[in-house]
C-alpha positions as CSV (number, residue, x, y, z in Angstrom):
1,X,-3.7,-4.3,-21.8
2,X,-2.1,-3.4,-18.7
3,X,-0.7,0.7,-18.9
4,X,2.1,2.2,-17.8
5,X,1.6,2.8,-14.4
6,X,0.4,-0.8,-13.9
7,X,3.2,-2.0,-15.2
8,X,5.8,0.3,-13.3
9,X,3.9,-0.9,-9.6
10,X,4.2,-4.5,-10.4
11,X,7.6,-4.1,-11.8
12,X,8.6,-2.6,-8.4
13,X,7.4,-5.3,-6.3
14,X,8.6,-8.6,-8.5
15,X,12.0,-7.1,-8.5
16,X,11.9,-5.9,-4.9
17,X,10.7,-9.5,-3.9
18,X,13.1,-11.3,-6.3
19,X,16.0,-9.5,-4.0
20,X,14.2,-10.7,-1.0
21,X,14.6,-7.3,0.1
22,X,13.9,-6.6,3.8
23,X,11.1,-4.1,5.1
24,X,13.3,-1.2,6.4
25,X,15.6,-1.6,3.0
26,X,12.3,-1.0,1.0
27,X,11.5,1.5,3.4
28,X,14.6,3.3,3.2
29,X,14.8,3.1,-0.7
30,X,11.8,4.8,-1.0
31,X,13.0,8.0,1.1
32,X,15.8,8.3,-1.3
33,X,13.9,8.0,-4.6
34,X,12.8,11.7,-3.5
35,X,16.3,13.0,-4.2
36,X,16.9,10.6,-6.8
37,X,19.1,7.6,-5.1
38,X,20.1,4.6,-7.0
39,X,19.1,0.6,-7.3
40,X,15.7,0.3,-6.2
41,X,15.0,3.7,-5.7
42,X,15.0,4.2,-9.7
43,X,12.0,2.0,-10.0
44,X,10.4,3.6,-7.2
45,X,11.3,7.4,-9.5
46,X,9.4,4.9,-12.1
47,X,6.5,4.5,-10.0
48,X,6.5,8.4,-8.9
49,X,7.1,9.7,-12.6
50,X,3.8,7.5,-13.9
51,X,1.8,8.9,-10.6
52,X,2.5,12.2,-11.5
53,X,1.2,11.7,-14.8
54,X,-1.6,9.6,-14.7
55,X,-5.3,10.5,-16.0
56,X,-6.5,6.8,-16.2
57,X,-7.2,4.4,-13.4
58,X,-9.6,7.1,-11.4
59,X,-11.2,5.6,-8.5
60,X,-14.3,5.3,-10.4
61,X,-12.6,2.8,-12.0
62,X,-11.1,1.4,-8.7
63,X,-15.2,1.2,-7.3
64,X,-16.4,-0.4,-10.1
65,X,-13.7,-3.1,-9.7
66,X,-14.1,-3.5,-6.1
67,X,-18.0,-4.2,-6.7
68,X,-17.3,-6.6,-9.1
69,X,-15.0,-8.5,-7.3
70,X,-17.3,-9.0,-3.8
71,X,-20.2,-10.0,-6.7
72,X,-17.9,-12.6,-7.8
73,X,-17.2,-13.9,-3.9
74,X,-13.9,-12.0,-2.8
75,X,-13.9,-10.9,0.7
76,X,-13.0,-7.7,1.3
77,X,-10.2,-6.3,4.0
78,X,-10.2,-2.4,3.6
79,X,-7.2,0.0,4.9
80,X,-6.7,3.1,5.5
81,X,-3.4,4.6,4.3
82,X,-1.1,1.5,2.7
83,X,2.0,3.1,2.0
84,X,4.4,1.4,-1.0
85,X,6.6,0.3,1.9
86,X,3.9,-1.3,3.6
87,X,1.9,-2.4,0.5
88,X,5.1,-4.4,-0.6
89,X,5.6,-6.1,2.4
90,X,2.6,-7.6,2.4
91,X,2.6,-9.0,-1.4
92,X,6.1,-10.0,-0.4
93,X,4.7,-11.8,2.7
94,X,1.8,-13.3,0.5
95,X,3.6,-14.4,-2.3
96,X,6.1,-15.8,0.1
97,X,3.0,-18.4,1.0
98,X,2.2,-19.6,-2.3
99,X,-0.4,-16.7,-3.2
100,X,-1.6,-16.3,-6.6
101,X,-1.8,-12.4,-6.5
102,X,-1.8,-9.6,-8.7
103,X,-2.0,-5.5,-8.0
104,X,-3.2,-3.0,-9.5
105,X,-2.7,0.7,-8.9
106,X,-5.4,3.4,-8.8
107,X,-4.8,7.6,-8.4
108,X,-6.6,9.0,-5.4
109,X,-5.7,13.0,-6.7
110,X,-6.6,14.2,-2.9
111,X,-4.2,11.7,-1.1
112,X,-6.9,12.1,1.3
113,X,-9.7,9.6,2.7
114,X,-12.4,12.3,2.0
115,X,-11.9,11.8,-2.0
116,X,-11.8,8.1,-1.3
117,X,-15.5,8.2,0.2
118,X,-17.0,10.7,-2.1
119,X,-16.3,8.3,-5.0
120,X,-17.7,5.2,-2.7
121,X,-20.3,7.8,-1.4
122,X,-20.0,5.9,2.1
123,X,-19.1,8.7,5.7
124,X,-16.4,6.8,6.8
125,X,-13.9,3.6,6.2
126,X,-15.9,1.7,8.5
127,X,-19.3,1.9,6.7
128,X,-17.3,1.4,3.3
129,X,-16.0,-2.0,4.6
130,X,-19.3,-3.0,6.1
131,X,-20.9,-2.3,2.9
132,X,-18.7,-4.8,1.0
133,X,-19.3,-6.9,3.9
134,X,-15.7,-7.4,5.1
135,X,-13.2,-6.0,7.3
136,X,-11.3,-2.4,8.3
137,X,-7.9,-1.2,9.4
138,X,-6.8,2.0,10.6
139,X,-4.4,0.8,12.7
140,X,-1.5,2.4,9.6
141,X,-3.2,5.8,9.4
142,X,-3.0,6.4,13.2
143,X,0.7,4.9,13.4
144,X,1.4,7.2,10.3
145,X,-0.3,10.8,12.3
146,X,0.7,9.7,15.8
147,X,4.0,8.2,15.5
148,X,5.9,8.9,12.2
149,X,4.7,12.6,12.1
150,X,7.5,14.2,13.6
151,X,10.8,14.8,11.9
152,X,13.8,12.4,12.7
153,X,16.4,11.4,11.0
154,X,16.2,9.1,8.3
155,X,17.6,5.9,9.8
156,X,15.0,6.9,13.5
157,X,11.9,7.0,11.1
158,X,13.2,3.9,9.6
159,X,13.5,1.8,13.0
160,X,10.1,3.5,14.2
161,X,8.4,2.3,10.5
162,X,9.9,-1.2,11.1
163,X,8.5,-1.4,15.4
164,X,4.9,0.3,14.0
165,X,3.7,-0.2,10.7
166,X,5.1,-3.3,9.8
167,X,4.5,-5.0,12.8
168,X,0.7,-4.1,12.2
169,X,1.1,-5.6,8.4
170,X,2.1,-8.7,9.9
171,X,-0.4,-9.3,12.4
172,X,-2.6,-8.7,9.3
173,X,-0.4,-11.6,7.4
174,X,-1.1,-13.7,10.1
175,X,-5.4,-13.3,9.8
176,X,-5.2,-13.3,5.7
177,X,-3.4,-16.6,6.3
178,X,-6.3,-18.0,7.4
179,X,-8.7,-16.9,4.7
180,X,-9.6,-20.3,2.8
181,X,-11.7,-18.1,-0.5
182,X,-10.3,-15.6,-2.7
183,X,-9.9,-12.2,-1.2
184,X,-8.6,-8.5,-1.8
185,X,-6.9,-5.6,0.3
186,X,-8.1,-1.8,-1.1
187,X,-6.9,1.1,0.0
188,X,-7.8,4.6,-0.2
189,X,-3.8,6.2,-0.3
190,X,-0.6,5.7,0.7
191,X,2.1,8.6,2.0
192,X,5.1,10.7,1.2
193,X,8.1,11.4,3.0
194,X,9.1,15.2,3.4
195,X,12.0,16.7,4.8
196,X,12.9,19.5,7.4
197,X,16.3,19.8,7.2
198,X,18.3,16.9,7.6
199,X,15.1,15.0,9.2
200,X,12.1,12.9,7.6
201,X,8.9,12.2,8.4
202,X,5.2,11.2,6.7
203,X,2.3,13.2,5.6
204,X,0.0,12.9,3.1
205,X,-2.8,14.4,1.0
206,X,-0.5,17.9,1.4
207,X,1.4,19.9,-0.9
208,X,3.9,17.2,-1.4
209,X,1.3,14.5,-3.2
210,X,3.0,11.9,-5.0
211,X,3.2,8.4,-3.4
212,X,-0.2,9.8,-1.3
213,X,-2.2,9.5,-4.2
214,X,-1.6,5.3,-4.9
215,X,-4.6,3.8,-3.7
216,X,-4.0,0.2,-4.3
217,X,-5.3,-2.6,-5.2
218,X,-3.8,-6.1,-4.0
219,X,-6.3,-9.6,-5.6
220,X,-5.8,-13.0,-4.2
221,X,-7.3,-15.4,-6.0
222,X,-5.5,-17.9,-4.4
223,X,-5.1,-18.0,-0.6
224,X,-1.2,-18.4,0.9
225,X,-0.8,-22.4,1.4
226,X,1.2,-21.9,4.5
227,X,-0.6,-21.4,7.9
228,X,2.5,-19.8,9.7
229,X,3.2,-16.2,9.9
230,X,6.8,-16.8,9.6
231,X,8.7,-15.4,6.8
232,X,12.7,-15.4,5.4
233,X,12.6,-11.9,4.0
């Protein structure tokens, strides 16, 4: 029986990806469910309420899973920080292709890699993933710290999300495409966006620890049938 918080991620995404809704949109939607906002941003105040309130789905849970999936022949692609934003676009992008998919949400309480790795008991992302014996990104958690750090305003950190991060989630789409066996994307957290005035930008594993602490969980059984990165959304 799927619980509550299960239910609220994979709520958000059918709906987000029944509107064909656009990266920068999802983005931006997930800004405003901090202060509320309307339409998408309710489900994404969903998501948030269940997050704060979760005591199941530990990442023991999430590392017991993950073992038993590369036992049963999933390849493993591991990243390091998946925010919602980016973590949509890519089942979007997926299930776009014809994937048979399904996602599952974990709570890293740290939003931090540290508590990630003490649960896998591996030193770094790197060794995790070579230990599953698949591949590593950290190509998100760099653009995240280097580029999307400083405060801008709203619709700036939105452009810069759409040039950086998913940019780098579709050069991923276009190597997952190409995966002919089942496969799954883990992560150890996500983000949150916090405010200095009037301007935005991401953190995680701080003070503010809400969206940080998803670590997610995305399963394709079935590979995308399409070979071509292109996409309508």
């Amino acid at each position: 029986m799927q619980s509550r918080l299960w239910i609220a991620l994979d709520n958000l995404l059918s709906l987000a990806t029944e509107r064909r809704l656009g990266y920068r949109d999802f983005f931006l939607a997930t800004a405003e469910a901090y202060g509320g906002g309307r339409g998408l941003s309710l489900s994404i105040r969903a998501l948030m309420r269940e997050l704060e309130g979760a005591s199941a789905h530990t990442l023991e849970e999430a590392r017991r899973y993950v073992r038993r999936l590369v036992e049963t022949g999933y390849s493993p692609v591991v990243f390091d920080c998946l925010g919602l934003p980016e973590l949509y676009w890519l089942y979007a992008r997926l299930r776009a292709g014809g994937a048979r998919l399904a996602v599952y949400a974990y709570v890293n309480k740290t939003g931090r890699t540290a508590g990630f790795l003490e649960e896998f008991q591996r030193a770094s992302m790197l060794e995790l993933a070579e230990s599953l014996g698949g591949s590593k990104s950290s190509s998100l958690d760099r653009i995240v710290h280097e580029v999307l750090s400083e405060p801008a305003s709203l619709a700036q950190l939105a452009l810069k999300a759409e040039a950086h991060l998913k940019t780098a989630v579709d050069r991923w789409v276009e190597q997952l495409v190409r995966f002919s066996t089942p496969f799954f994307v883990v992560s150890d957290h996500g983000y949150d966006f916090a405010r200095d005035g009037e301007k935005y930008y991401l953190v995680h594993g701080r003070e503010l620890n809400v969206l940080s602490k998803l670590a997610p969980l995305l399963v394709v059984s079935r590979p995308p049938r399409w070979r071509s990165p292109r996409c309508s959304f």
